[in-house]
GUZAMI-983821 format. One record per atom (N, C-alpha, C, O, CB): residue number from 1; residue in one letter; x, y, z; atom name. Coordinates in pm, 1 decimal. Glycine has a CB too. Layout:
% residues N
num	residu	X	Y	Z	atome
NUM	A	X	Y	Z	CA
...
This chain:
% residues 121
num	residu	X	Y	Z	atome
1	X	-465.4	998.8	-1375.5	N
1	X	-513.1	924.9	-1491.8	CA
1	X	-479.8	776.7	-1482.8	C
1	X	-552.3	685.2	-1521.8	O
1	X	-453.9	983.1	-1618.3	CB
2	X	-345.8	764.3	-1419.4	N
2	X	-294.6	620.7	-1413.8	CA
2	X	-410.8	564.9	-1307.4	C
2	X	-448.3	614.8	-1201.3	O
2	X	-115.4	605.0	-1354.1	CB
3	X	-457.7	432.3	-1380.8	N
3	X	-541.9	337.9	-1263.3	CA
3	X	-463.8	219.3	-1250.5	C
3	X	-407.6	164.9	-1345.6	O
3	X	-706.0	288.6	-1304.7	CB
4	X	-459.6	167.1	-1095.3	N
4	X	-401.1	3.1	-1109.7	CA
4	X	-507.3	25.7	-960.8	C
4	X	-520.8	110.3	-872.4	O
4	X	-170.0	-60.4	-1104.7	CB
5	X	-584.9	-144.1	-1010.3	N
5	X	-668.4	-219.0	-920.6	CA
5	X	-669.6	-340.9	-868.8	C
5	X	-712.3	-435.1	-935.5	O
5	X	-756.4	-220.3	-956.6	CB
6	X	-623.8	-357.1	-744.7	N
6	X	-600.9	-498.7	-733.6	CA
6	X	-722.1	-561.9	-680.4	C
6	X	-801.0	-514.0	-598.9	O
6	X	-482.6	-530.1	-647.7	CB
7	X	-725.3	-670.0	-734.9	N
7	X	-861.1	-776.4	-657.6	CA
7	X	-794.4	-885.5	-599.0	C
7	X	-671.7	-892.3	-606.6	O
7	X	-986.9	-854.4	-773.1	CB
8	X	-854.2	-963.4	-546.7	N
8	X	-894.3	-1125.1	-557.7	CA
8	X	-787.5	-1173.2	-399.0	C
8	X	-729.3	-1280.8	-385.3	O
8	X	-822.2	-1221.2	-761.7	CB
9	X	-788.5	-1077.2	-315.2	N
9	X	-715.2	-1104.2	-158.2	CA
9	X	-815.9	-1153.3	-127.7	C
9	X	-920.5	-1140.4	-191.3	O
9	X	-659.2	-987.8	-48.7	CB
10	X	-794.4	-1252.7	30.0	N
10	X	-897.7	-1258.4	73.6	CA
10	X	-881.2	-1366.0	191.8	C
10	X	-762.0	-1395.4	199.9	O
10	X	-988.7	-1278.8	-30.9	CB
11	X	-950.2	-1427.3	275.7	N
11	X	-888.1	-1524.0	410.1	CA
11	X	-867.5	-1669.0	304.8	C
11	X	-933.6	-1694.0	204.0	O
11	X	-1036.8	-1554.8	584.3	CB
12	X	-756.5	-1750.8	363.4	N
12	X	-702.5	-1874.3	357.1	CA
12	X	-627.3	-1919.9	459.1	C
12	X	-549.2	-1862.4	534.9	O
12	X	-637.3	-1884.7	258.6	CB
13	X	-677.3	-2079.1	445.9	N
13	X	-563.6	-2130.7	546.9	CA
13	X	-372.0	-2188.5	462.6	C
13	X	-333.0	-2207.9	347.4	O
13	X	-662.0	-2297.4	630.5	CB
14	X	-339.5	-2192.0	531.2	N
14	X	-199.9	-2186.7	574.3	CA
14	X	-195.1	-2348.7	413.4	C
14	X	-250.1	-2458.2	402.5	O
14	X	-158.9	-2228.3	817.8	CB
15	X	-133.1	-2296.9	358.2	N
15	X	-108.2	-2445.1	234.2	CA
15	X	-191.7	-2381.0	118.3	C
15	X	-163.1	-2383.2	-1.5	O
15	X	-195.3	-2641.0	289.3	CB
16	X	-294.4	-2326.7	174.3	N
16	X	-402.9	-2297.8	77.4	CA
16	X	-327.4	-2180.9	-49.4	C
16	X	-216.0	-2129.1	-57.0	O
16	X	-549.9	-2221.7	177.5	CB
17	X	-459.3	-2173.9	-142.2	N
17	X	-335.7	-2074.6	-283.5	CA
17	X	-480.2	-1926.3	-306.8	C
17	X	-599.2	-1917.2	-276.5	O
17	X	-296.1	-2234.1	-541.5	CB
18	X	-389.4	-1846.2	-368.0	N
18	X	-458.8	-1747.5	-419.6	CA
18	X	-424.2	-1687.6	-520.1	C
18	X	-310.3	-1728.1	-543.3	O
18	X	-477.2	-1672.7	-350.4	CB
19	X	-466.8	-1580.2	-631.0	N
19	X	-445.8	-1536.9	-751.5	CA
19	X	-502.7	-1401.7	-700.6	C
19	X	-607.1	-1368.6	-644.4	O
19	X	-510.8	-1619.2	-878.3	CB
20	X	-392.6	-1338.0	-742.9	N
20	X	-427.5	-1194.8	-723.2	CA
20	X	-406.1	-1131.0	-883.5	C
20	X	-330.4	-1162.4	-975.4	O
20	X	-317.8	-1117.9	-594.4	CB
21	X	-509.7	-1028.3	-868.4	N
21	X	-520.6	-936.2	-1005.9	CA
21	X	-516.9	-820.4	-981.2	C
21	X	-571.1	-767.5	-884.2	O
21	X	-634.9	-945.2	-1088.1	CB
22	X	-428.6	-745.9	-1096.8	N
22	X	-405.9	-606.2	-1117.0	CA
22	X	-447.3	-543.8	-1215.5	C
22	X	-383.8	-554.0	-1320.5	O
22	X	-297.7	-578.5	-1117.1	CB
23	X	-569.1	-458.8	-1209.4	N
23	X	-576.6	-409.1	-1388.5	CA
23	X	-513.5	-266.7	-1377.1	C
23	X	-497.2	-191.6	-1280.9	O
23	X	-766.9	-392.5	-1471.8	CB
24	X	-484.2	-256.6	-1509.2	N
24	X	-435.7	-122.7	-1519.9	CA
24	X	-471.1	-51.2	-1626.5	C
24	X	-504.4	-129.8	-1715.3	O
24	X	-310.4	-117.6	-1516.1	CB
25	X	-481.0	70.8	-1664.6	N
25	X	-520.3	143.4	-1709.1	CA
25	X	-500.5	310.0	-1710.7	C
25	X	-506.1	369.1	-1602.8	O
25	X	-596.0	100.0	-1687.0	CB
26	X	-476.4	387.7	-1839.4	N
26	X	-405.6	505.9	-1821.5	CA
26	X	-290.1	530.8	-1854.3	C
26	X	-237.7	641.9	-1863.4	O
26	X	-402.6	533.9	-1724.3	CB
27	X	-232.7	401.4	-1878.9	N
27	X	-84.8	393.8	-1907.2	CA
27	X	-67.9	280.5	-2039.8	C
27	X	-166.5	212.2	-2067.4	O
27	X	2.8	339.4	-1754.6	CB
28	X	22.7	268.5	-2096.7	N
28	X	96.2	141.8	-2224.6	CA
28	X	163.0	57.6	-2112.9	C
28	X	274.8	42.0	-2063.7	O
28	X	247.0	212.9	-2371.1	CB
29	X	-28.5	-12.1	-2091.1	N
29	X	41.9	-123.2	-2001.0	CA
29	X	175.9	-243.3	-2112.2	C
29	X	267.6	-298.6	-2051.5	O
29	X	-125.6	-237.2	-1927.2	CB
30	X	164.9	-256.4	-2220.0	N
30	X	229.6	-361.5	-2294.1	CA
30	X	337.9	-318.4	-2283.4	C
30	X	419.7	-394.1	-2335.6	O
30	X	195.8	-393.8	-2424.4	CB
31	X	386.2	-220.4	-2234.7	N
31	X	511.6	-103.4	-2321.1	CA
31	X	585.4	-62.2	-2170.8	C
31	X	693.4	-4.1	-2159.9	O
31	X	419.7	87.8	-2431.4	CB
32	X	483.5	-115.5	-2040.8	N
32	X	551.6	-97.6	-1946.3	CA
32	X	555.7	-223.5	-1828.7	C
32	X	482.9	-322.8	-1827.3	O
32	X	506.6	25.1	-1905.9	CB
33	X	679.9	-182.3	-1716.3	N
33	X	722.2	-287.5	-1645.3	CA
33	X	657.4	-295.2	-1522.5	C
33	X	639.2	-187.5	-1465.8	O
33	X	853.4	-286.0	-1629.7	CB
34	X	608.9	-419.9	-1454.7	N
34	X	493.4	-412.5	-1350.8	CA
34	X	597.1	-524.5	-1219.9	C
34	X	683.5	-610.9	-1234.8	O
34	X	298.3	-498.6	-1433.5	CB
35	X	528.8	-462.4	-1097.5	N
35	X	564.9	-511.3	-967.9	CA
35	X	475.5	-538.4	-882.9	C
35	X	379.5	-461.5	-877.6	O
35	X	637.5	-438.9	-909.1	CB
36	X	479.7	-647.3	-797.7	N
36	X	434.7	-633.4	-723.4	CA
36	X	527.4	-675.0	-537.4	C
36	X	610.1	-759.3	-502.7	O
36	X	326.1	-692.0	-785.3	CB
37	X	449.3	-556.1	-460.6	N
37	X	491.3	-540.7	-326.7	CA
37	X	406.8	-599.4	-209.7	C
37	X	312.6	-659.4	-261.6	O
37	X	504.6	-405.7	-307.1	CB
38	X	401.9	-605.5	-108.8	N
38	X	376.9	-666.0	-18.4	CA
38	X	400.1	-546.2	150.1	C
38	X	509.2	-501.3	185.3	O
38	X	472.6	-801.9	-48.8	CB
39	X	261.5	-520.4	226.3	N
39	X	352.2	-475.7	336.2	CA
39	X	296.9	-556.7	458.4	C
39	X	177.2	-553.3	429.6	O
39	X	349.9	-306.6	361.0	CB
40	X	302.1	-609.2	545.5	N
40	X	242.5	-634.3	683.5	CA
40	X	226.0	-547.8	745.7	C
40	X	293.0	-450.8	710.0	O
40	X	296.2	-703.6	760.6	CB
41	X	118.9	-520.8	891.0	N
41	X	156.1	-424.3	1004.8	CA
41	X	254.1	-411.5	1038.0	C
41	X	320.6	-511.4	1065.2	O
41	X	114.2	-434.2	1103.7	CB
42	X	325.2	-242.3	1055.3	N
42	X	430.3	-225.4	1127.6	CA
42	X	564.4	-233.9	1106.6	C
42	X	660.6	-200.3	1175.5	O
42	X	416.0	-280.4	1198.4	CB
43	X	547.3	-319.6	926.1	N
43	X	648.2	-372.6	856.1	CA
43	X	638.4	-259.7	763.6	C
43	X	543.7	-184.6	740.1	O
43	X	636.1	-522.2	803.0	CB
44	X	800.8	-265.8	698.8	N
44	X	792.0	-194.2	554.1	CA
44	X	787.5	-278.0	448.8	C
44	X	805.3	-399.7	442.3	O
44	X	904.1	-106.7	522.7	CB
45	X	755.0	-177.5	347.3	N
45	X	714.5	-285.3	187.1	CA
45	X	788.2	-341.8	169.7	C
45	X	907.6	-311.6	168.8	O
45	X	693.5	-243.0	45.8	CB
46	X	722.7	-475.7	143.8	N
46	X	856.7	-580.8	70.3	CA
46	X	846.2	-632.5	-54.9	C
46	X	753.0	-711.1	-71.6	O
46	X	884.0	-714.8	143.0	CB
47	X	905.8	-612.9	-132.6	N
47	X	942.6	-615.8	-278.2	CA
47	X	868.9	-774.6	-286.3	C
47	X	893.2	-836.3	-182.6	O
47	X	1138.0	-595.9	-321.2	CB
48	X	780.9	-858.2	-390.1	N
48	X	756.6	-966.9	-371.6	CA
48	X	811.6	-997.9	-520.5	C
48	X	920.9	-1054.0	-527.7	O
48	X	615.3	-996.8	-319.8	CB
49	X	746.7	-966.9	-633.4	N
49	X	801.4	-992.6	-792.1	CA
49	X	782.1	-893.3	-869.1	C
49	X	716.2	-791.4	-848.1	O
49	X	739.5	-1103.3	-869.3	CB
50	X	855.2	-932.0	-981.6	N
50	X	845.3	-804.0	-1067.1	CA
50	X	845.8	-896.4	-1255.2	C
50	X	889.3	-1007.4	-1285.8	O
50	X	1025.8	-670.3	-1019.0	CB
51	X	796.5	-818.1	-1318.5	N
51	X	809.6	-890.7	-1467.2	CA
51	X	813.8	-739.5	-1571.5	C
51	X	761.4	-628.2	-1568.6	O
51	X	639.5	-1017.9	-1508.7	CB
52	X	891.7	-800.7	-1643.5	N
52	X	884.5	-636.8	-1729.0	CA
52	X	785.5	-673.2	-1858.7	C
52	X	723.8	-775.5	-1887.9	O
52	X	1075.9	-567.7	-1803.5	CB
53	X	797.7	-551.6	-1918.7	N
53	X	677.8	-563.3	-2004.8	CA
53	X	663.2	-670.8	-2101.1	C
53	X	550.3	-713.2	-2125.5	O
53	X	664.9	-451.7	-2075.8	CB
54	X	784.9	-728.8	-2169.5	N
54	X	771.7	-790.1	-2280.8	CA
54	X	737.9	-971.2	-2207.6	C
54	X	704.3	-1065.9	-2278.6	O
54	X	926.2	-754.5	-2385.5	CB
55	X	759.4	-979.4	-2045.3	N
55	X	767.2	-1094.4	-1986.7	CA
55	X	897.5	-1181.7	-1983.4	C
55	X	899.8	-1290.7	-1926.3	O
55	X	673.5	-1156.9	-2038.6	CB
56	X	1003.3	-1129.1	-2046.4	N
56	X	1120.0	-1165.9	-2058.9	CA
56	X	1231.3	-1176.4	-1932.1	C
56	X	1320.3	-1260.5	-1919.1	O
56	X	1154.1	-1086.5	-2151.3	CB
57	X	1202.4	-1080.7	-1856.2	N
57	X	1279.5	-1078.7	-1751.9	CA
57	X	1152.5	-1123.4	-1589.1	C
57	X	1033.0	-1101.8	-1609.0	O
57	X	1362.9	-902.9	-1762.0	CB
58	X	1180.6	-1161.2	-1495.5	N
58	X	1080.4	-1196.1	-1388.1	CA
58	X	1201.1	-1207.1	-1269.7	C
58	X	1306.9	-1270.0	-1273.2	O
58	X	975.5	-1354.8	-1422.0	CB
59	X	1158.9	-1143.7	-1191.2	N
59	X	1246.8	-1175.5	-1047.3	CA
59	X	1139.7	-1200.8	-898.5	C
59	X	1032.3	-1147.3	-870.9	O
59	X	1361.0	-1014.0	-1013.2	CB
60	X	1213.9	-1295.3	-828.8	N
60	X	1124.4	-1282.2	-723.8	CA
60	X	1203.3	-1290.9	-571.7	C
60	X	1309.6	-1352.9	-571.8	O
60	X	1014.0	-1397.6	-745.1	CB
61	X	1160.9	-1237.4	-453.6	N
61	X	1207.4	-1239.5	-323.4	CA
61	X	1220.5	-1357.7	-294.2	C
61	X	1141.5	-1447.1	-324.6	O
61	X	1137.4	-1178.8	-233.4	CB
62	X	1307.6	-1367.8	-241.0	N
62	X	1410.9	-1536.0	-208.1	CA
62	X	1237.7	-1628.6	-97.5	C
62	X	1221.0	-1750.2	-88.4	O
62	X	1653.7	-1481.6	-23.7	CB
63	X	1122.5	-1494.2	-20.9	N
63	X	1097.0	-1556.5	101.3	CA
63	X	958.6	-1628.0	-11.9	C
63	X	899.6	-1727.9	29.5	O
63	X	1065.2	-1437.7	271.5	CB
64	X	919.6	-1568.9	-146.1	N
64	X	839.4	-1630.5	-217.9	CA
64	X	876.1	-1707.9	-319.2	C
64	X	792.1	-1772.4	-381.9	O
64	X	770.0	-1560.8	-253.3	CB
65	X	1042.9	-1712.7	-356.3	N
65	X	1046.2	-1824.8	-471.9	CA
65	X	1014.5	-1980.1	-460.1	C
65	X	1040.2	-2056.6	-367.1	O
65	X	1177.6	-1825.7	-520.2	CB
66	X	956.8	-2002.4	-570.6	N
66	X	909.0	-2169.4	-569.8	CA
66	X	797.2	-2155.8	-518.9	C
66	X	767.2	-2274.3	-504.5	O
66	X	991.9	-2285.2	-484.4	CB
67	X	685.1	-2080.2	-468.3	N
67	X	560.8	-2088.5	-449.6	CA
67	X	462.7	-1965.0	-476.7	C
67	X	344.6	-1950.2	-445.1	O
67	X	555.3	-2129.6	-330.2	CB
68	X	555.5	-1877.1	-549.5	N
68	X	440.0	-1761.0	-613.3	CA
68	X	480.0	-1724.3	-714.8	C
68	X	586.1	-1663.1	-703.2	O
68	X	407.7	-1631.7	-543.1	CB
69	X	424.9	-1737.7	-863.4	N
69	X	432.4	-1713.3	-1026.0	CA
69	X	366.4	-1596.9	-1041.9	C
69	X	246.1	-1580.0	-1022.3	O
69	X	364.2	-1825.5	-1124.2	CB
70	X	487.3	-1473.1	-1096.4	N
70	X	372.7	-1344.3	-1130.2	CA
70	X	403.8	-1371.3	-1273.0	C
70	X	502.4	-1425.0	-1323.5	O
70	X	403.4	-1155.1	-1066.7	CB
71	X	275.6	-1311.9	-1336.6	N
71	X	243.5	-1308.9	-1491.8	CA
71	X	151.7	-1191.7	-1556.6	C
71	X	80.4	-1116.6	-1490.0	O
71	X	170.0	-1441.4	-1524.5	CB
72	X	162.3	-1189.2	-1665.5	N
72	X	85.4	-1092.1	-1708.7	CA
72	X	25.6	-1144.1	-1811.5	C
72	X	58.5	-1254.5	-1854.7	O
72	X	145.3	-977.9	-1734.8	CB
73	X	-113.9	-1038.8	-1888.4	N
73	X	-198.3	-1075.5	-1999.3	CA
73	X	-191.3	-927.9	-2062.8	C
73	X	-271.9	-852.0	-2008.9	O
73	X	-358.9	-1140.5	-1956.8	CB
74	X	-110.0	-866.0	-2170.0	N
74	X	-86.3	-738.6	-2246.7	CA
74	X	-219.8	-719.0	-2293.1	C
74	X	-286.5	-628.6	-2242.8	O
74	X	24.9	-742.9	-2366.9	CB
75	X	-291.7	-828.6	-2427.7	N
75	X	-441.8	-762.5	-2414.9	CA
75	X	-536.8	-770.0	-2346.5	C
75	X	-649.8	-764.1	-2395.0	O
75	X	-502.7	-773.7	-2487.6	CB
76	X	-512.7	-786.0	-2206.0	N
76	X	-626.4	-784.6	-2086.0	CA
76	X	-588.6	-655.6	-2021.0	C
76	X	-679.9	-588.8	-1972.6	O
76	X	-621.9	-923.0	-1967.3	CB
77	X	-438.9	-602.4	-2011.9	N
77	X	-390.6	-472.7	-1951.6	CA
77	X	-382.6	-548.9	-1777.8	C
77	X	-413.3	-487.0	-1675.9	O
77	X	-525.7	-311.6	-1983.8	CB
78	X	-342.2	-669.7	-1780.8	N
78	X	-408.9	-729.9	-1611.2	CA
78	X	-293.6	-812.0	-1628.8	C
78	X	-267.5	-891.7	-1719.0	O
78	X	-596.5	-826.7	-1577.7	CB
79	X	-178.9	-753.5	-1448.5	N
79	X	-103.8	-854.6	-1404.5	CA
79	X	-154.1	-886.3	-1339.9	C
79	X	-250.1	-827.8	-1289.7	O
79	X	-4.1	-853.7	-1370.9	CB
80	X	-79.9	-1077.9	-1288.5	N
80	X	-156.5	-1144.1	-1208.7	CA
80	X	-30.9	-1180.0	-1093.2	C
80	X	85.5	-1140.4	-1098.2	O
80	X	-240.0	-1272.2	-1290.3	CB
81	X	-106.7	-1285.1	-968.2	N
81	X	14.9	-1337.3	-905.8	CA
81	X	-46.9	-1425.2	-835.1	C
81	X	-137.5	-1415.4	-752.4	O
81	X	107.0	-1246.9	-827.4	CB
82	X	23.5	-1530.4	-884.8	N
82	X	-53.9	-1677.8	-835.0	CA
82	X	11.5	-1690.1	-725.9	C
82	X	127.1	-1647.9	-729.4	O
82	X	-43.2	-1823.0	-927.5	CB
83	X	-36.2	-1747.8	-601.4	N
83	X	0.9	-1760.8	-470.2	CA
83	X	11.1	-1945.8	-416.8	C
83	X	-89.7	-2015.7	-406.1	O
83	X	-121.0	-1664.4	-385.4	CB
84	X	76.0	-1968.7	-404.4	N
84	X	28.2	-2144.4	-376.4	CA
84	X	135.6	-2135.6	-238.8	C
84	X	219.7	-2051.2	-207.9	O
84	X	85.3	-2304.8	-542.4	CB
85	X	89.2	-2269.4	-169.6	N
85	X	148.4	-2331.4	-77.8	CA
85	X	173.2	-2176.5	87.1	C
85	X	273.3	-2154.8	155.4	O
85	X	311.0	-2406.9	-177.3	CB
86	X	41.7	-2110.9	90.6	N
86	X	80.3	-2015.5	104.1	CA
86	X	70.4	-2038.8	263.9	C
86	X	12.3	-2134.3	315.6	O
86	X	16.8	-1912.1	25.0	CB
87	X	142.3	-1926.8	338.9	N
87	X	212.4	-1917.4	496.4	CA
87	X	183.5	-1819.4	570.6	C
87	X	161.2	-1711.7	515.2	O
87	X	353.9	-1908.2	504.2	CB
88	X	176.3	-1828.3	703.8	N
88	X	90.3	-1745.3	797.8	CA
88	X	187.5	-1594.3	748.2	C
88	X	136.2	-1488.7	711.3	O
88	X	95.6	-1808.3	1000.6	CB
89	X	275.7	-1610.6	755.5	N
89	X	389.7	-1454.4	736.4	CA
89	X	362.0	-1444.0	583.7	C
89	X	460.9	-1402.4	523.4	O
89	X	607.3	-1475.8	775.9	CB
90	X	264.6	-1467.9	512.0	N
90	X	264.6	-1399.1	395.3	CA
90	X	146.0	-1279.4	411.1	C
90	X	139.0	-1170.0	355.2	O
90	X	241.0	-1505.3	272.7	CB
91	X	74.9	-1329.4	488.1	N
91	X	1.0	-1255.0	544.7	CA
91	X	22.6	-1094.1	528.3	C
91	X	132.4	-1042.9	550.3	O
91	X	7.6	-1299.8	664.4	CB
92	X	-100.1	-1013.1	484.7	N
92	X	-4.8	-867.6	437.0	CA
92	X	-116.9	-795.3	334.5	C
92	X	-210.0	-854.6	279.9	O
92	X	176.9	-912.2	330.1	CB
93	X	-89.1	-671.2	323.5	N
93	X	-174.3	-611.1	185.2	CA
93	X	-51.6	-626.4	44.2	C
93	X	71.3	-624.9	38.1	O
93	X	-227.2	-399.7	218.3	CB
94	X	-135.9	-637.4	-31.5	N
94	X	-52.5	-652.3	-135.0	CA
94	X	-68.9	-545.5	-245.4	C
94	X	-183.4	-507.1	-269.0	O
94	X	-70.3	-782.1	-184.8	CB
95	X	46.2	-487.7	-323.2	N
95	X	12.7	-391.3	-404.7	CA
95	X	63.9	-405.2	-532.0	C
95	X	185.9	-410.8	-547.5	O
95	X	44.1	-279.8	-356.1	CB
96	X	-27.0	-412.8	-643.6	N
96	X	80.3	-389.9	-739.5	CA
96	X	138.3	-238.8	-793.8	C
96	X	89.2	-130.5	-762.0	O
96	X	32.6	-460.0	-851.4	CB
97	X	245.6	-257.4	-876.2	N
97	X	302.8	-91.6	-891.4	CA
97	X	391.9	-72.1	-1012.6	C
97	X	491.4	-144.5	-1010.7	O
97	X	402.6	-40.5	-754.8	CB
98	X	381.2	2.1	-1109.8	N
98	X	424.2	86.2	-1229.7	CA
98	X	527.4	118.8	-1237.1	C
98	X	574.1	199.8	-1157.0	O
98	X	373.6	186.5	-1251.3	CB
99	X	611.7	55.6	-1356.1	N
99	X	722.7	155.9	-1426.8	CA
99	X	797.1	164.5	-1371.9	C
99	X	851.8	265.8	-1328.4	O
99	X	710.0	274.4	-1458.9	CB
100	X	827.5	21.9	-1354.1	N
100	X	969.4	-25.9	-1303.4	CA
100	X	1021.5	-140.2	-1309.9	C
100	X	944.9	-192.7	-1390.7	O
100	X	986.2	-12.0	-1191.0	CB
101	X	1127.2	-250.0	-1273.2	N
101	X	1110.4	-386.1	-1223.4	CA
101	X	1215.1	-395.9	-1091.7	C
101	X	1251.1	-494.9	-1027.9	O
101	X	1145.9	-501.3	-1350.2	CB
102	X	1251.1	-246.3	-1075.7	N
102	X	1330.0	-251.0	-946.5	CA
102	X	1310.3	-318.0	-805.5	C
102	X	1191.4	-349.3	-812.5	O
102	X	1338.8	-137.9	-918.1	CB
103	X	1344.5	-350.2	-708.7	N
103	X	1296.9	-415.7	-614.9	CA
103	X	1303.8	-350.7	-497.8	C
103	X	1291.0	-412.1	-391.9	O
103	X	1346.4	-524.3	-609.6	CB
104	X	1327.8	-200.5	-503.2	N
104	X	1278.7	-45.9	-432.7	CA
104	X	1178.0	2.9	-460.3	C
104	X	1156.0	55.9	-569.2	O
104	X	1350.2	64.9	-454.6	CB
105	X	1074.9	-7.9	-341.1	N
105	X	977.2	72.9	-408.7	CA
105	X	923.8	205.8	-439.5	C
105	X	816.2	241.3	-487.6	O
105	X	912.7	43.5	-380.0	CB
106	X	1073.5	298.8	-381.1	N
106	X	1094.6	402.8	-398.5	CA
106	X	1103.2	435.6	-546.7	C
106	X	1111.7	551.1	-588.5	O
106	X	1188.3	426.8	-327.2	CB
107	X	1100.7	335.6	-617.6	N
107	X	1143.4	377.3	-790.0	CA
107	X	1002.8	352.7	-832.9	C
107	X	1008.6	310.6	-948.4	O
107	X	1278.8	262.4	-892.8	CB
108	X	883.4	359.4	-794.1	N
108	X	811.4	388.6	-865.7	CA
108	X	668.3	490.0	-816.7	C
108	X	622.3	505.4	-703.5	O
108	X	797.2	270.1	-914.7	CB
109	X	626.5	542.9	-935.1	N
109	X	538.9	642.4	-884.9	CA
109	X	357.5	614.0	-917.5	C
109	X	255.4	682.7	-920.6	O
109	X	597.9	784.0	-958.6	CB
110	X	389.4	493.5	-934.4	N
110	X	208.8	450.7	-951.0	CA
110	X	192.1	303.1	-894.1	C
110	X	259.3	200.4	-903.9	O
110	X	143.5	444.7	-1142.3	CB
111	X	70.5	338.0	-828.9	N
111	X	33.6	223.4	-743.5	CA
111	X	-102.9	212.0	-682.1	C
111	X	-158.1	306.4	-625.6	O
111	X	121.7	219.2	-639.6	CB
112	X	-164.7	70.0	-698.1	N
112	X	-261.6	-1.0	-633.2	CA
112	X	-311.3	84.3	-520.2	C
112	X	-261.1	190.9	-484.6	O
112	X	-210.8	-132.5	-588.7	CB
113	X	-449.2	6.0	-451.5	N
113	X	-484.9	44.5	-327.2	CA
113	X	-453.0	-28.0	-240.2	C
113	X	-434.2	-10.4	-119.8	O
113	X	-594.5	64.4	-311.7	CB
114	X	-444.7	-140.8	-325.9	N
114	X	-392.4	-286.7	-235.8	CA
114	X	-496.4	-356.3	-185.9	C
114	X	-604.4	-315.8	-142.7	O
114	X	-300.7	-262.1	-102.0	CB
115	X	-441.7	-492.7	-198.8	N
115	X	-556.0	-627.2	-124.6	CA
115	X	-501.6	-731.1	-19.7	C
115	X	-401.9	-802.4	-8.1	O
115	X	-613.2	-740.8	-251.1	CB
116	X	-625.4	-702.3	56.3	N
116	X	-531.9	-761.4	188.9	CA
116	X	-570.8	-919.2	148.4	C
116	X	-673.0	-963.9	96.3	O
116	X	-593.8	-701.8	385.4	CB
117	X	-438.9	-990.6	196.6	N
117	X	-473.1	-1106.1	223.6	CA
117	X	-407.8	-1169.5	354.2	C
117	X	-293.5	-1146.0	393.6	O
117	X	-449.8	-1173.8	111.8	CB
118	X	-521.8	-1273.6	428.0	N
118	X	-466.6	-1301.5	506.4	CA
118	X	-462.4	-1470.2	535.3	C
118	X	-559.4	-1545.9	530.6	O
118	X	-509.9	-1218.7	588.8	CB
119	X	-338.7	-1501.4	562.6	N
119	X	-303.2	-1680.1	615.9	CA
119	X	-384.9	-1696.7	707.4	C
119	X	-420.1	-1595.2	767.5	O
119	X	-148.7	-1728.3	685.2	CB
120	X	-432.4	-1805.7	741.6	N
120	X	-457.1	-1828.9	909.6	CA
120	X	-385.2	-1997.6	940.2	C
120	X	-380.7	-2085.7	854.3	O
120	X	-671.0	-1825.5	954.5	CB
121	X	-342.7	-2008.7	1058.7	N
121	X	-251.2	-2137.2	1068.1	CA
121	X	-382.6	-2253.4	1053.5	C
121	X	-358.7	-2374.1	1055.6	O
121	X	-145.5	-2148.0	1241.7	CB
């Protein structure tokens, strides 16, 4: 029943920015806490940000702070994650994921299909 859809990956060069979107649906998106992950080839998931429901709390991975803002819109049911100043190693599918703000992504049980995006130098 739970849906989360991510859009808006897609090729850029290296500086260049992107906005990624998550809708969700099936769940009290307002009422719950959203993440988003990151994996490369060959790599395991890497935790990128997280914001809990009310927007009060936000954490992010040391390798994206200062150049990627995640946010949310409660009556759109749609997190977002603005990407700027972005780098060949960000390169990766990206996922967002449910009902949590942990930075394991073993703690949660709903998730995206994911959108690839990719840097180029």
């Amino acid at each position: 029943q739970v849906q989360l859809v991510e859009s808006g990956g897609g090729l850029v060069q290296a500086g260049g920015s992107l906005i990624l979107s998550c809708a969700a649906s099936g769940l009290p998106f307002s009422r719950t806490n959203m993440c988003w992950f990151r994996q490369a080839p060959g790599k395991e998931r890497e935790f990128v940000a997280t914001i809990t429901y009310s927007g009060t709390y936000i954490r992010y991975s040391d390798s994206v702070k200062g150049r990627f803002t995640i946010a949310r819109d409660n009556a759109k049911n749609t997190l977002y994650l603005q990407m700027n100043s972005l780098k060949p190693e960000d390169t990766a599918v990206y996922y967002c994921a449910a009902g949590s703000s942990s930075t394991y992504s073993g703690q949660y049980a709903y998730w995206g299909q994911g959108t690839q995006v990719t840097v180029s130098s």
